[in-house]
N, C-alpha and C positions, 0 to 999 in steps of 0.2 A: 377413484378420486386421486389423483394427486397432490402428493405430501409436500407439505406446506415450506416453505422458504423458513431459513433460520432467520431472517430479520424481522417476519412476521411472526412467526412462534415471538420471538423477544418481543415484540410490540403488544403483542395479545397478553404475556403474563406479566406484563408492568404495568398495563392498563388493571391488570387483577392486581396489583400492589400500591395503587390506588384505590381501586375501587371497595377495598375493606374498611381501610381509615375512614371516605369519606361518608359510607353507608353508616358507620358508628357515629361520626361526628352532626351527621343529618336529622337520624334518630333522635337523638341527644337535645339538638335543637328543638327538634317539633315537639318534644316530650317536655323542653324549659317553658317553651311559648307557650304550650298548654296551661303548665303548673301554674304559668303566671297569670291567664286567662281566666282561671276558674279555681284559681286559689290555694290548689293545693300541693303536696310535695312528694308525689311517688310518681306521676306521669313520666319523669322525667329517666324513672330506670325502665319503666316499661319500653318504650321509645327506645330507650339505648339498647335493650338486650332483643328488640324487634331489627331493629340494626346492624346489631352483629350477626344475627342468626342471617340476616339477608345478605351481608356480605359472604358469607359462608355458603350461602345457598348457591352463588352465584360462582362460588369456586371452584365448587364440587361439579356444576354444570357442565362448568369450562372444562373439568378437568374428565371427566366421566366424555365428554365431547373429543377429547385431543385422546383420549383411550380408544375409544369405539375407532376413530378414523384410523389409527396406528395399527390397532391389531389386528383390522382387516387386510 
């Protein structure tokens, strides 16, 4: 496979330095609009920390992905 262009490597992990904020701030939301939904007031960390874990998930992907390619 041929190794990726440094403008794309740079494009791919800025797209990851958004995609953490927005997967927290996402969560967050759908956990308010719940709380506010149905009345109550913990939805709203469940949601957040469902959020962070998946912006995480998604980095270690990436990153476990740009490993494999490399060290072959």
């Amino acid at each position: 496979m041929p190794k990726k262009s440094f403008s794309v490597m740079v494009g791919e992990y800025t797209s990851l330095a958004f995609l953490l904020p927005t997967a927290t701030f996402v969560g967050y939301v759908i956990g308010y609009l719940l709380d506010k939904a149905f009345g109550t007031h913990f939805l709203y960390i469940v949601f957040l920390l469902l959020g962070i874990a998946s912006g995480f998930v998604q980095l270690v992907r990436q990153l476990q992905r740009d490993t494999r390619n490399n060290g072959s």
